[in-house]
C-alpha positions in Angstrom: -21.8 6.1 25.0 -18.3 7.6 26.0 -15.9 9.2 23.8 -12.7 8.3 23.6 -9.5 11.1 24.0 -6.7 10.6 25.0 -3.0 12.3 24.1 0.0 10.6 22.4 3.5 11.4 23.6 6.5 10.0 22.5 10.1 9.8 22.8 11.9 9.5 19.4 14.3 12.3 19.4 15.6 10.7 22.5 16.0 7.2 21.1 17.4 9.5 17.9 20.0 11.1 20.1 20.7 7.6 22.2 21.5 5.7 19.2 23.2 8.8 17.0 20.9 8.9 14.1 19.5 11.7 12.0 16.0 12.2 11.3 16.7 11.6 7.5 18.6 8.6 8.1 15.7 7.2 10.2 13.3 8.3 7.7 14.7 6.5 4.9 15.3 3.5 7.0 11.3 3.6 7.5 10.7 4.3 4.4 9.1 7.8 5.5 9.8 11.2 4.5 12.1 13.3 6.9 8.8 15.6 7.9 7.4 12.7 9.0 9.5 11.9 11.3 9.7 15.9 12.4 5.9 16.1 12.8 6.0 12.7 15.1 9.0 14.2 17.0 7.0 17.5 17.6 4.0 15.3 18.4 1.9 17.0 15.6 1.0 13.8 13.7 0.7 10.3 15.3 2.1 7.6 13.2 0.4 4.7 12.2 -0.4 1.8 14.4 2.3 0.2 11.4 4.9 2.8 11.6 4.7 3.1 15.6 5.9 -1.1 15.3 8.3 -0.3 12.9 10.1 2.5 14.8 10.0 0.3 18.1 11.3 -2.3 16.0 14.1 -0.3 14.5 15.3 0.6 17.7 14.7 -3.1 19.0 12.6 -1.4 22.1 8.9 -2.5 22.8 6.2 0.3 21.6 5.5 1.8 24.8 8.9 2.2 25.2 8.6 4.8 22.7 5.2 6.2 22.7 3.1 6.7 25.7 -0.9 7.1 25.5 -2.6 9.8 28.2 -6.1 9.2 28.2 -8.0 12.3 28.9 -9.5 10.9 32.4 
């Protein structure tokens, strides 16, 4: 059976930046603390399948807009 990898990338301090918003004001926007949105930002914790919609949602952008998938081929 194959195993399934795979890296998440994502681009939320640019949609940060684009849109002028501070990572505590997005975090309490999301209801999230402001490490959360750090550790997605520095790609060291991958949100929730939730959280990922909610962020996309915020911005008013579709998911993969925001967070790409690289499967380890």
């Amino acid at each position: 059976m194959k195993e399934y990898g795979g890296t998440m990338e994502n681009k939320l301090k640019v949609f940060r930046a684009m849109n002028d918003i501070t990572q505590e004001d997005l975090a309490k926007a999301l209801g999230v603390t402001r490490q959360t949105i750090i550790a997605i930002e520095k790609n060291k914790y991958d949100p929730s399948l939730k959280l990922a919609f909610n962020i996309a949602k915020y911005f008013k952008v579709q998911i993969e807009d925001i967070f790409i998938y690289n499967p380890d081929l």
